[in-house]
Short mmCIF file of the C-alpha atoms (twelve columns), coordinates in Angstrom:
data_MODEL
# 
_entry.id   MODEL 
# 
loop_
_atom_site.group_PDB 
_atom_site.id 
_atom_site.type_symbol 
_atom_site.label_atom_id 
_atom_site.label_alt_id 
_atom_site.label_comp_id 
_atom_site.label_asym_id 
_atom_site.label_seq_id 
_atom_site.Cartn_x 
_atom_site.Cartn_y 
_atom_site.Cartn_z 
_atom_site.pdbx_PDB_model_num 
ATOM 1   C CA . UNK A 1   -145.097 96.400  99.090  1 
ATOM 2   C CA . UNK A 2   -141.571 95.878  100.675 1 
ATOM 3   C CA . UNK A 3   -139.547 98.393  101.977 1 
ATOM 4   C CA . UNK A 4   -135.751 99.114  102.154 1 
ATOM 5   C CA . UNK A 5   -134.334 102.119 104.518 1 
ATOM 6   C CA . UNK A 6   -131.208 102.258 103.612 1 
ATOM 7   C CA . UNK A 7   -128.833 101.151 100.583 1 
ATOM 8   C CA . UNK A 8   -125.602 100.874 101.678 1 
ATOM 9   C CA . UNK A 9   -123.937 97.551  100.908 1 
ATOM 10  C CA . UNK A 10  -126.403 95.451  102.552 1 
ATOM 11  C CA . UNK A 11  -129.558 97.539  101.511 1 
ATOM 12  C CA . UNK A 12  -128.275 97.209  97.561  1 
ATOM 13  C CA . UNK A 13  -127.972 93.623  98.625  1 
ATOM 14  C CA . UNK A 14  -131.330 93.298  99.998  1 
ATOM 15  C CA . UNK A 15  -133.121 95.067  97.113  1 
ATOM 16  C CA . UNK A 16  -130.910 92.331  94.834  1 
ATOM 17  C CA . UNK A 17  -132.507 89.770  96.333  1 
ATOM 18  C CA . UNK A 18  -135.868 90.566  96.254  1 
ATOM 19  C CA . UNK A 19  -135.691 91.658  92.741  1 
ATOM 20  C CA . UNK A 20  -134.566 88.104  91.853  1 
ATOM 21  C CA . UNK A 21  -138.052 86.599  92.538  1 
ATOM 22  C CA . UNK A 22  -140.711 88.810  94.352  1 
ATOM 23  C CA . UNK A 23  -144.005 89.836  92.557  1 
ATOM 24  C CA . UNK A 24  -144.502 92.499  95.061  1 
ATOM 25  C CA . UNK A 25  -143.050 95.941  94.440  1 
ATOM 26  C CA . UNK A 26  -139.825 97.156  96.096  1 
ATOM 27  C CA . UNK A 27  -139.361 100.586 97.208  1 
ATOM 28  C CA . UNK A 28  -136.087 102.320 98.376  1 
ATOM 29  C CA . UNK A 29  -135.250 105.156 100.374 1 
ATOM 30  C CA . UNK A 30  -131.326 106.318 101.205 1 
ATOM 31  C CA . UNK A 31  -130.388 109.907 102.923 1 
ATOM 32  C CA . UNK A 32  -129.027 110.760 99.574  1 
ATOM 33  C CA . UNK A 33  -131.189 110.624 97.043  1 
ATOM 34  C CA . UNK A 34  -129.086 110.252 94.225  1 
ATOM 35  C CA . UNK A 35  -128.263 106.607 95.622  1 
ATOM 36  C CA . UNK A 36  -131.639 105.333 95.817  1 
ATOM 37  C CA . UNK A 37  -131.970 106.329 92.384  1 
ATOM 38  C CA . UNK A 38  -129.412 104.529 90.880  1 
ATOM 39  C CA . UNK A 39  -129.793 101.715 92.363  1 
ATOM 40  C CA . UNK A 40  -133.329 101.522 91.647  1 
ATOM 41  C CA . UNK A 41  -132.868 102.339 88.082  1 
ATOM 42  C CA . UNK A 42  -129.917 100.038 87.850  1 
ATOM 43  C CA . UNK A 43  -132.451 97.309  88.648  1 
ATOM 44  C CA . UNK A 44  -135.069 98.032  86.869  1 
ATOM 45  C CA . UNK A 45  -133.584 97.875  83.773  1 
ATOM 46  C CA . UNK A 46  -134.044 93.939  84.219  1 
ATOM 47  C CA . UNK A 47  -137.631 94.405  84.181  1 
ATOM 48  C CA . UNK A 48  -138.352 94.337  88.100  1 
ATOM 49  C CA . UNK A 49  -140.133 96.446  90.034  1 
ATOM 50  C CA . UNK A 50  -138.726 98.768  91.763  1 
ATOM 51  C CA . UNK A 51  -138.554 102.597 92.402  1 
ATOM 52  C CA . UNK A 52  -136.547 104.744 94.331  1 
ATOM 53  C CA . UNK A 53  -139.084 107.089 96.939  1 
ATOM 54  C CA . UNK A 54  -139.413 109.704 99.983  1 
ATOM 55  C CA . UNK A 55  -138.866 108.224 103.484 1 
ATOM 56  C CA . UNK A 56  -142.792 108.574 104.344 1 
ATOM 57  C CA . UNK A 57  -144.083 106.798 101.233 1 
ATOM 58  C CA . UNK A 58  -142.482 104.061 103.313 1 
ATOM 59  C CA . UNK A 59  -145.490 104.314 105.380 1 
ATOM 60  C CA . UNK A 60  -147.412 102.333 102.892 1 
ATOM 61  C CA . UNK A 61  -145.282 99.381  103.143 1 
ATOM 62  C CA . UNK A 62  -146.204 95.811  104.652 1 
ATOM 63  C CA . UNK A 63  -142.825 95.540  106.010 1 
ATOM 64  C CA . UNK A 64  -139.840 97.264  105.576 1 
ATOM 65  C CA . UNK A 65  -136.344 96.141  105.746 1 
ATOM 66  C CA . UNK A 66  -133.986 98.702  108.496 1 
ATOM 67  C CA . UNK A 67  -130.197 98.378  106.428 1 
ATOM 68  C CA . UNK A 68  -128.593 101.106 107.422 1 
ATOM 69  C CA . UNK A 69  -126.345 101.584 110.601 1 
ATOM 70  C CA . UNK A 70  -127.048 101.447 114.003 1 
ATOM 71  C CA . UNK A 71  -129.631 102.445 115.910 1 
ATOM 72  C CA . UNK A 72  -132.852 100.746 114.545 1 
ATOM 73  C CA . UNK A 73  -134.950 100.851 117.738 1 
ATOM 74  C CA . UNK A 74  -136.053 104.914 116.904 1 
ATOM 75  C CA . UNK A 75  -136.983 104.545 113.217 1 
ATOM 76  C CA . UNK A 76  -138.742 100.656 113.820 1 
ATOM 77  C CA . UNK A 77  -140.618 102.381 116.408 1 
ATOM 78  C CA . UNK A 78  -142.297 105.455 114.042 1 
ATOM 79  C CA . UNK A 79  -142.821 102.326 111.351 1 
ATOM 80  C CA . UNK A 80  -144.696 99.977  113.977 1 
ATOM 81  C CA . UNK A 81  -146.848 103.015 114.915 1 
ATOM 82  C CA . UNK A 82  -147.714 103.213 111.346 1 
ATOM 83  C CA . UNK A 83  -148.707 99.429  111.183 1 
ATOM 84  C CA . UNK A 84  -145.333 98.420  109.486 1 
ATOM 85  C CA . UNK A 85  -143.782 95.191  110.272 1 
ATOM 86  C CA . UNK A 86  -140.118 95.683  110.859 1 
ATOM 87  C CA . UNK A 87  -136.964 93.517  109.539 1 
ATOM 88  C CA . UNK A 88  -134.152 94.726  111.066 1 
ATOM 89  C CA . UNK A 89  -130.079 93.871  110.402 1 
ATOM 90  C CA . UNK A 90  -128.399 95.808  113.178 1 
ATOM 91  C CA . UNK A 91  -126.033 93.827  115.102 1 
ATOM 92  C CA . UNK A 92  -125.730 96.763  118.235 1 
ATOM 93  C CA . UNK A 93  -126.386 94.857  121.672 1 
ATOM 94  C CA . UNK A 94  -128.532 97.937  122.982 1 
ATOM 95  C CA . UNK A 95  -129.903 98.289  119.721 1 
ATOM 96  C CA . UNK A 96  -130.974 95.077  119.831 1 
ATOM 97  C CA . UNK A 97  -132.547 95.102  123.148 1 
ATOM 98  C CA . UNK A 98  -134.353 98.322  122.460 1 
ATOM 99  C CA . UNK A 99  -135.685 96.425  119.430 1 
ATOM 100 C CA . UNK A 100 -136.923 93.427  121.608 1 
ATOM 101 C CA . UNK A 101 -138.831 95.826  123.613 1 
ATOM 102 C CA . UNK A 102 -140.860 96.769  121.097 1 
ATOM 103 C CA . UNK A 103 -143.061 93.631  121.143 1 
ATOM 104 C CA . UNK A 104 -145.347 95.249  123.142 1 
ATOM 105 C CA . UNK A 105 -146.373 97.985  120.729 1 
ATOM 106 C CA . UNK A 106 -145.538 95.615  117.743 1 
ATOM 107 C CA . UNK A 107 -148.279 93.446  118.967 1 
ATOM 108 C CA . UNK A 108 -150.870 96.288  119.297 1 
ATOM 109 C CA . UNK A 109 -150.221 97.509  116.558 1 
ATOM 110 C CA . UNK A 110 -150.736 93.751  114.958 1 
ATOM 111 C CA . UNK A 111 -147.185 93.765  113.029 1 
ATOM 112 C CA . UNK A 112 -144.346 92.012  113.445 1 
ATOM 113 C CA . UNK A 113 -140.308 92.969  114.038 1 
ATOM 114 C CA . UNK A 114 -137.588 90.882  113.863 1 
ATOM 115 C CA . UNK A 115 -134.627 91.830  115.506 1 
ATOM 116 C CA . UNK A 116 -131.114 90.644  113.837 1 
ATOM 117 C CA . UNK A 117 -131.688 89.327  110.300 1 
ATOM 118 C CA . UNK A 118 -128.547 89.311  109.042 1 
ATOM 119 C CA . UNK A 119 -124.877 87.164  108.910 1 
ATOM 120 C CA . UNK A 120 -124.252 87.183  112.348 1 
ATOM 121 C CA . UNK A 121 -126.481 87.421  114.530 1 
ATOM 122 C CA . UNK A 122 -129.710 85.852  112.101 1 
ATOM 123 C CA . UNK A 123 -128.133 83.769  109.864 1 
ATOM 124 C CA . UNK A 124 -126.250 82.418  113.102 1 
ATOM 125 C CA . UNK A 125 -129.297 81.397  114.342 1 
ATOM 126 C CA . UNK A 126 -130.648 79.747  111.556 1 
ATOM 127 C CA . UNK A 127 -128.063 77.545  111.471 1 
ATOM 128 C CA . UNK A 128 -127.960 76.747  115.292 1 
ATOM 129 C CA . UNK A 129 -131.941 76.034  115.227 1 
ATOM 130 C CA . UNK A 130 -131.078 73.592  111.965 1 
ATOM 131 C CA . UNK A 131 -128.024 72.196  113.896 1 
ATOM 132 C CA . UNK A 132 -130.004 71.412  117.313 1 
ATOM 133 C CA . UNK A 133 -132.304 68.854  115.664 1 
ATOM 134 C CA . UNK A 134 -129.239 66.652  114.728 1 
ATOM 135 C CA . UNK A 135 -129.011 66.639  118.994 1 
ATOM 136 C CA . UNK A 136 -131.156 64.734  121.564 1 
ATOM 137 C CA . UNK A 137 -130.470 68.154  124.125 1 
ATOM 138 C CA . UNK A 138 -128.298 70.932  123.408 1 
ATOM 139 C CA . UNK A 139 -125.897 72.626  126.104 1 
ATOM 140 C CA . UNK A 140 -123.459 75.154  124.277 1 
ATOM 141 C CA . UNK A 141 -123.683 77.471  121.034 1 
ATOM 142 C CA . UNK A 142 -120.406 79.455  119.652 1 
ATOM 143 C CA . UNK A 143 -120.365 81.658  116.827 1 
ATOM 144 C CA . UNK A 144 -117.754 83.119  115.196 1 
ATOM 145 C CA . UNK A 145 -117.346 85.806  112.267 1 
ATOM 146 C CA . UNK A 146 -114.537 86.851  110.002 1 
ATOM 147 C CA . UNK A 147 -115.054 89.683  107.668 1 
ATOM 148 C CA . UNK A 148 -117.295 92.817  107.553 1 
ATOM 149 C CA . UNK A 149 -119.824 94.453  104.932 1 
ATOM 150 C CA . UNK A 150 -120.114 97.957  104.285 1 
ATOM 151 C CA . UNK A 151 -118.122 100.844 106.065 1 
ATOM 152 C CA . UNK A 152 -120.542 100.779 108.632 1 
ATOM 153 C CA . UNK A 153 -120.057 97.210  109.698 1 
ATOM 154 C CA . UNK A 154 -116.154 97.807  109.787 1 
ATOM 155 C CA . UNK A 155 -116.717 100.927 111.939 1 
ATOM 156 C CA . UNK A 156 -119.231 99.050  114.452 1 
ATOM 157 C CA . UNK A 157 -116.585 95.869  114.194 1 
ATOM 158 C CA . UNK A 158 -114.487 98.148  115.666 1 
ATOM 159 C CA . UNK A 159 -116.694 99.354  118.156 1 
ATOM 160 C CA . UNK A 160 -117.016 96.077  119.096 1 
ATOM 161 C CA . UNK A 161 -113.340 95.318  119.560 1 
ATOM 162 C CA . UNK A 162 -113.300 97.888  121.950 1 
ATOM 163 C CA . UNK A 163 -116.247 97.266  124.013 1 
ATOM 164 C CA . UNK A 164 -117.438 94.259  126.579 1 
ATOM 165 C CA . UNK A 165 -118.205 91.320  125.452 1 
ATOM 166 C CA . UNK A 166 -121.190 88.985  127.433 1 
ATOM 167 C CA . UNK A 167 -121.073 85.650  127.188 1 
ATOM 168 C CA . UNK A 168 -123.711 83.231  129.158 1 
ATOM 169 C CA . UNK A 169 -121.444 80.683  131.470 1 
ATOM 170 C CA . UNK A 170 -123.143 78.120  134.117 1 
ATOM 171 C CA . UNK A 171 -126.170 80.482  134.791 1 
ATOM 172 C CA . UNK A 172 -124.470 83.855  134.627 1 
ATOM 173 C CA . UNK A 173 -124.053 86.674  132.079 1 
ATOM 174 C CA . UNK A 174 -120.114 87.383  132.358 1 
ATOM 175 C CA . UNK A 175 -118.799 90.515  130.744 1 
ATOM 176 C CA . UNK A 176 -115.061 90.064  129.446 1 
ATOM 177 C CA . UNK A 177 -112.849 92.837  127.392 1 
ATOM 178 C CA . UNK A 178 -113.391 92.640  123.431 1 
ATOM 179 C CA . UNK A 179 -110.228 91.743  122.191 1 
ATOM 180 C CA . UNK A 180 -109.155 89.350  125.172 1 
ATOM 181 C CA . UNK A 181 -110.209 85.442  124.874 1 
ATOM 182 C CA . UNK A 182 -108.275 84.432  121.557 1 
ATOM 183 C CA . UNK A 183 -109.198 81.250  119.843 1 
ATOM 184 C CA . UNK A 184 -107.795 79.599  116.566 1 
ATOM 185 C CA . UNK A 185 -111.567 79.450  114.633 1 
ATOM 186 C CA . UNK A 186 -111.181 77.336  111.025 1 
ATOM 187 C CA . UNK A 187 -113.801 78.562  108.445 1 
ATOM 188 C CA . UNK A 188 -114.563 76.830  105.377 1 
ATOM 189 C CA . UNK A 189 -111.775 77.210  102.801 1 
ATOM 190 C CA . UNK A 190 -110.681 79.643  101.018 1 
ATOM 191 C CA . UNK A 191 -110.967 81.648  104.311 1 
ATOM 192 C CA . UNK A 192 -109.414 79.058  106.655 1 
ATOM 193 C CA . UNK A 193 -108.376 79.717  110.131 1 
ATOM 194 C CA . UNK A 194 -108.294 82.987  111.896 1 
ATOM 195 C CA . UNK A 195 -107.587 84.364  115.236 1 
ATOM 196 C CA . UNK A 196 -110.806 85.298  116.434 1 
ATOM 197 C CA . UNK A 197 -111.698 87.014  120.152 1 
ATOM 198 C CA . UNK A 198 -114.417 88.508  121.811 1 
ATOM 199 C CA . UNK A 199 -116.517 91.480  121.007 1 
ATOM 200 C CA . UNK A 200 -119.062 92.818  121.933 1 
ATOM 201 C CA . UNK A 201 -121.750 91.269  120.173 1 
ATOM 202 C CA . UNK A 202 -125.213 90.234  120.533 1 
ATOM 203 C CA . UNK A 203 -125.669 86.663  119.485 1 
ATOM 204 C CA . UNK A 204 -125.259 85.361  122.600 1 
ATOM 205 C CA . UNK A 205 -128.037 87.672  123.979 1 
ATOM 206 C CA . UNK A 206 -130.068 86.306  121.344 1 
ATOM 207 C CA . UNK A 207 -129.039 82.825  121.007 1 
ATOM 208 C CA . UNK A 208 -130.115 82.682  124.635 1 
ATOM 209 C CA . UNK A 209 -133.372 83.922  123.855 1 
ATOM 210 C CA . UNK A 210 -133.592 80.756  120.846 1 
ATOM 211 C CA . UNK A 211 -132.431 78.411  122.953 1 
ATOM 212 C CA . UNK A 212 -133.239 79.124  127.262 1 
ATOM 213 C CA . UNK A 213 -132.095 75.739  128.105 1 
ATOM 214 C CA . UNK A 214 -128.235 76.617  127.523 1 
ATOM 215 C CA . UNK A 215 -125.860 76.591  129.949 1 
ATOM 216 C CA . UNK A 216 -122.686 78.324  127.455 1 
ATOM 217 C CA . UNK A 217 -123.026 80.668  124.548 1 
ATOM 218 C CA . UNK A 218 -120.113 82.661  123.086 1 
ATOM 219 C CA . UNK A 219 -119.297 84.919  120.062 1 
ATOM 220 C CA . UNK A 220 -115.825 85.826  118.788 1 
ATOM 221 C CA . UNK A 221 -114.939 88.191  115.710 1 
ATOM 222 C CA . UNK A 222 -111.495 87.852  113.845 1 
ATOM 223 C CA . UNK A 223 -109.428 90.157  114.303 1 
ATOM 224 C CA . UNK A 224 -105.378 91.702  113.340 1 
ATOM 225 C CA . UNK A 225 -102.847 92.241  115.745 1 
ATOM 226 C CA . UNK A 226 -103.335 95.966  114.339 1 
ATOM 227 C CA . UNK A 227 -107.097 95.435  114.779 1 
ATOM 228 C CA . UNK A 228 -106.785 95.291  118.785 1 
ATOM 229 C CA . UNK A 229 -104.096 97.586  119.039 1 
ATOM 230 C CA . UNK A 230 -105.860 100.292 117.628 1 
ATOM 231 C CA . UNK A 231 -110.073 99.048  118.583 1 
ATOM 232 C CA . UNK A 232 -109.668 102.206 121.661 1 
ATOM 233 C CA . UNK A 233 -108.552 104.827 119.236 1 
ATOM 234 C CA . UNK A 234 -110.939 105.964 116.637 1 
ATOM 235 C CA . UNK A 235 -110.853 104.521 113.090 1 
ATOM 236 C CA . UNK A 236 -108.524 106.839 111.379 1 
ATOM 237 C CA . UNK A 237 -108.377 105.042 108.320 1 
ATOM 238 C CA . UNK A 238 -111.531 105.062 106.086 1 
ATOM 239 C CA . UNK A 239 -112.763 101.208 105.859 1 
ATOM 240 C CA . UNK A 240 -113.345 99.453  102.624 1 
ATOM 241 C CA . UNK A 241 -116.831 100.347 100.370 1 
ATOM 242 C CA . UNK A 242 -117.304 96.529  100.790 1 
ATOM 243 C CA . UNK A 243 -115.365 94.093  102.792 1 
ATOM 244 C CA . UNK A 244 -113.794 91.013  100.974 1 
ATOM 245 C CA . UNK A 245 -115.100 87.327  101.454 1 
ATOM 246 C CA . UNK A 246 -116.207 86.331  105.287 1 
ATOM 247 C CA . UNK A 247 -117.174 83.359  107.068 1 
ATOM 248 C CA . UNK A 248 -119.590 82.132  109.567 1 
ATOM 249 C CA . UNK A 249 -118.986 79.524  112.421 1 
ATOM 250 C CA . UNK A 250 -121.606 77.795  114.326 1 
ATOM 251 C CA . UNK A 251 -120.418 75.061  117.067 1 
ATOM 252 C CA . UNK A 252 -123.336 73.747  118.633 1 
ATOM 253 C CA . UNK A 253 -122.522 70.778  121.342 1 
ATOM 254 C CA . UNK A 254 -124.908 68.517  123.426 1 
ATOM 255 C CA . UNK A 255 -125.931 65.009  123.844 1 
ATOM 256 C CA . UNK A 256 -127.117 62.118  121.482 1 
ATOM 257 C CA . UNK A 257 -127.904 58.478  122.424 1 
ATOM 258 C CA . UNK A 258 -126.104 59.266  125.480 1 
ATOM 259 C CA . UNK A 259 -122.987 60.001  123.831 1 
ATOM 260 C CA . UNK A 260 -121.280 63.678  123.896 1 
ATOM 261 C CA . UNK A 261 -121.588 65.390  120.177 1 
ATOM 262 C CA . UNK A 262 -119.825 68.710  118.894 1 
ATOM 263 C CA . UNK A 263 -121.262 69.556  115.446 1 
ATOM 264 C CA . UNK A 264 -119.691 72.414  113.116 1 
ATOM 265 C CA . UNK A 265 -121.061 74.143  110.378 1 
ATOM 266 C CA . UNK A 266 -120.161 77.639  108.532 1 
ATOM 267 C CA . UNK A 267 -120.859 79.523  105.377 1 
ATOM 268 C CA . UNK A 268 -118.156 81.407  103.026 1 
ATOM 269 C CA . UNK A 269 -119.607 84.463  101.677 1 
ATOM 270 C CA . UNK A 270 -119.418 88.264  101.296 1 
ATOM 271 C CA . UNK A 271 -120.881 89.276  105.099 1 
ATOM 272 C CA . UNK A 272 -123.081 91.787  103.706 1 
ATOM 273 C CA . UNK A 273 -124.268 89.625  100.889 1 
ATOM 274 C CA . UNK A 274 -125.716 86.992  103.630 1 
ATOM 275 C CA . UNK A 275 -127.109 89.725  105.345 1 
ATOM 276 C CA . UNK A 276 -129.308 90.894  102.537 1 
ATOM 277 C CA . UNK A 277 -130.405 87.716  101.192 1 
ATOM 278 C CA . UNK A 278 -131.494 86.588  104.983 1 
ATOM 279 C CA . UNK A 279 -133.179 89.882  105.977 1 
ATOM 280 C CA . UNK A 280 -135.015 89.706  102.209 1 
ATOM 281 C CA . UNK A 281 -135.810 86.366  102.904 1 
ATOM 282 C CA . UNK A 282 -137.288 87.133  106.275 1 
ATOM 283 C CA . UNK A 283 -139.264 90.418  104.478 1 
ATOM 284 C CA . UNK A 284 -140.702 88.000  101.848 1 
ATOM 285 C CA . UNK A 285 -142.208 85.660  104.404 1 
ATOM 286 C CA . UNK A 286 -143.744 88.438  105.919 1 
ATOM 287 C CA . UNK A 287 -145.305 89.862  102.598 1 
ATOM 288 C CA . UNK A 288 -146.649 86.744  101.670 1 
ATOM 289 C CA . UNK A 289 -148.235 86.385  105.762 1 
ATOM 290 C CA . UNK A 290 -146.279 83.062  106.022 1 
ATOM 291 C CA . UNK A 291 -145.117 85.315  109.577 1 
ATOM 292 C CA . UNK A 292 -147.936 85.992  110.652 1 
ATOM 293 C CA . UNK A 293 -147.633 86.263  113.977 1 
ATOM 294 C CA . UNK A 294 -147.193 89.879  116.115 1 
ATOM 295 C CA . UNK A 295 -144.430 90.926  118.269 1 
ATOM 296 C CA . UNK A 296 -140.864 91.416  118.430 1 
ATOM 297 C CA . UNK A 297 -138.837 87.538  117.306 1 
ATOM 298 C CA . UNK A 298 -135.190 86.269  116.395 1 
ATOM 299 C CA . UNK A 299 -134.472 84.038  113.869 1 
ATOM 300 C CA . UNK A 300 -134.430 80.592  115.049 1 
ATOM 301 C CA . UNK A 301 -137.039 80.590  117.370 1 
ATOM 302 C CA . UNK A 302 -139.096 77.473  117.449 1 
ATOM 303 C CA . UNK A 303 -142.450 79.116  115.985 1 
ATOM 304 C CA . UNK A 304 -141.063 80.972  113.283 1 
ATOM 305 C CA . UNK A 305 -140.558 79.158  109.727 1 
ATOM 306 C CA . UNK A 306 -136.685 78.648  110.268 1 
ATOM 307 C CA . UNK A 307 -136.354 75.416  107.644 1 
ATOM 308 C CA . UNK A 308 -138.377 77.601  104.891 1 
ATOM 309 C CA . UNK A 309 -135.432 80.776  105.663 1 
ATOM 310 C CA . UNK A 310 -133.042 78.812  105.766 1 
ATOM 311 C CA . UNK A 311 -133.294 76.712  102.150 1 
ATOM 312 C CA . UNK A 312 -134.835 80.148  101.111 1 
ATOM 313 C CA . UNK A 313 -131.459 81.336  101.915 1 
ATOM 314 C CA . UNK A 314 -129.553 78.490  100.466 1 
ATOM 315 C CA . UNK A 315 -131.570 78.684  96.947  1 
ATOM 316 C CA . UNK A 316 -130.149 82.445  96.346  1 
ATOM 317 C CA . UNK A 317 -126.558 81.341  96.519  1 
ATOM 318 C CA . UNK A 318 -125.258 81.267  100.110 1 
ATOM 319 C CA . UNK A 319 -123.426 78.067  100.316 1 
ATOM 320 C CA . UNK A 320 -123.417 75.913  104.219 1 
ATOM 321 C CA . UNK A 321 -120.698 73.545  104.826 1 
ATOM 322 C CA . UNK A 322 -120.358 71.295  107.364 1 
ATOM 323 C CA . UNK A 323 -117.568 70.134  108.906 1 
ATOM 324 C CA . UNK A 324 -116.775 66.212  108.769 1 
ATOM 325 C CA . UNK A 325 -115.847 64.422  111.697 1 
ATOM 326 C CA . UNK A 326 -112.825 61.978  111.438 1 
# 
């Protein structure tokens, strides 16, 4: 049984997903009720399975999926210590690293969490892990990200405006002001080029962790002259029930044949709708025990079945295009 805490935009998203082809049954839980149940009946009427239930019939799940906001690290740790693998979407830096420090008790406890499914980071590092085998050695990962999923995303994109960003440079961590660092980022059309900055985000964290052997990794968000103007006051204006169409950037450089190489590639989509199909993706995998191993991960790293997410990813929609060289 798979698990969904959660059904916001990406959770709804999620359970979509996993509704389009999983045997296994699909269980929701939301703090209001009411939402769990529609959703759940709203799916069901296609035939799938899938029922709307109390947080500790959760319990019973082999993995559930964390899409709600920010922080996971509490509620993945009273899952693990029920034996429940963990897929989590937050994209919180200390949220992350709380996750990561799980392993530990995710191992003991002979489950699995990952830490970051979603757009950016997790589908980020899908793509950089693809990307790096077109390379003879890698040196430097970007990422960038327009666009936001639910009202939660907008409010932690704003956060994130307002925070520090870290970057790894030459050996170091370096901490810079979100909202400083602007750089002209094309996405694939129809979003096209946006003025993106840093943020505080934590794909470089976890790129890092993917790939020890860089010596740069950056992340930038796009962002409104308005946007940075107003990322140290609090969000006065309700955000969107869904943001519109985003895009993903991933610039990985290195060497080939002896020659210097900068590859692009991104993906146009709704954000939230790439989160849910890659964090169901990741909870299939780990139904089926083709993730089998214990401890806390991020997508991309060499052990885990990156190729099989990725084109699992690729089959429920979410388009990847790459950018051609002149």
């Amino acid at each position: 049984m798979i698990g969904i805490f959660g059904v916001g935009v990406v959770g709804a998203r999620v359970a979509e997903s996993l509704c389009i082809d999983s045997p296994t049954q699909v269980c929701v839980y939301d703090s209001s009720q009411i939402v769990a149940q529609r959703l759940a009946s709203r799916l069901s009427q296609n035939g799938q399975s899938i029922r709307a239930v109390g947080r500790t019939e959760l319990n019973s799940s082999k993995v559930v999926v964390l899409a709600g906001p920010p922080p996971h690290a509490v509620i993945a740790r009273e899952f693990i210590e029920q034996k429940v693998s963990v897929v989590s979407t937050s994209d919180d830096i200390a949220d992350c690293t709380n996750l990561l420090a799980l392993a530990d008790l995710a191992k003991k406890n002979g489950v699995a969490v990952i830490v970051g499914a979603a757009s950016s980071p997790g589908m980020s590092g899908l793509l950089a892990r693809s990307m790096s085998k077109l390379f003879d050695m890698v040196d430097e990962v970007h990422i960038a990200l327009h666009g936001t999923g639910g009202p939660a995303c907008a409010r932690q994109h704003h956060r994130a405006l307002s925070g520090q960003s870290i970057g790894w440079h030459d050996g170091q961590w370096l901490r810079r002001p979100g909202g400083s660092g602007r750089e002209l980022c094309w996405f694939p059309e129809p979003v096209g080029a946006y003025d993106c900055y840093r943020a505080e985000l934590p794909d470089p964290l976890l790129i890092k962790r993917v790939f020890p052997e860089l010596s740069r990794v950056t992340a930038r968000v796009s962002a409104t002259r308005r946007d940075r103007v107003f990322a140290r006051l609090p969000q006065l204006i309700p955000p969107q029930s869904e943001g519109g169409m985003g895009g993903l950037r991933v610039e990985v450089r290195g060497n080939k044949n002896g020659e210097r190489l900068v590859d692009v590639i991104g993906v146009v989509e709704r954000v939230g709708q790439v989160a849910g199909v890659v964090s169901g993706s990741v909870a299939k995998l780990i139904d089926s025990g083709e993730i089998a191993r214990h401890g806390a991960f991020v997508l991309g790293e060499s052990f885990l079945p990156n190729d099989v997410l990725l084109r699992s990813v690729i089959e429920s929609g979410v388009q990847v295009h790459a950018f051609v060289r002149a």
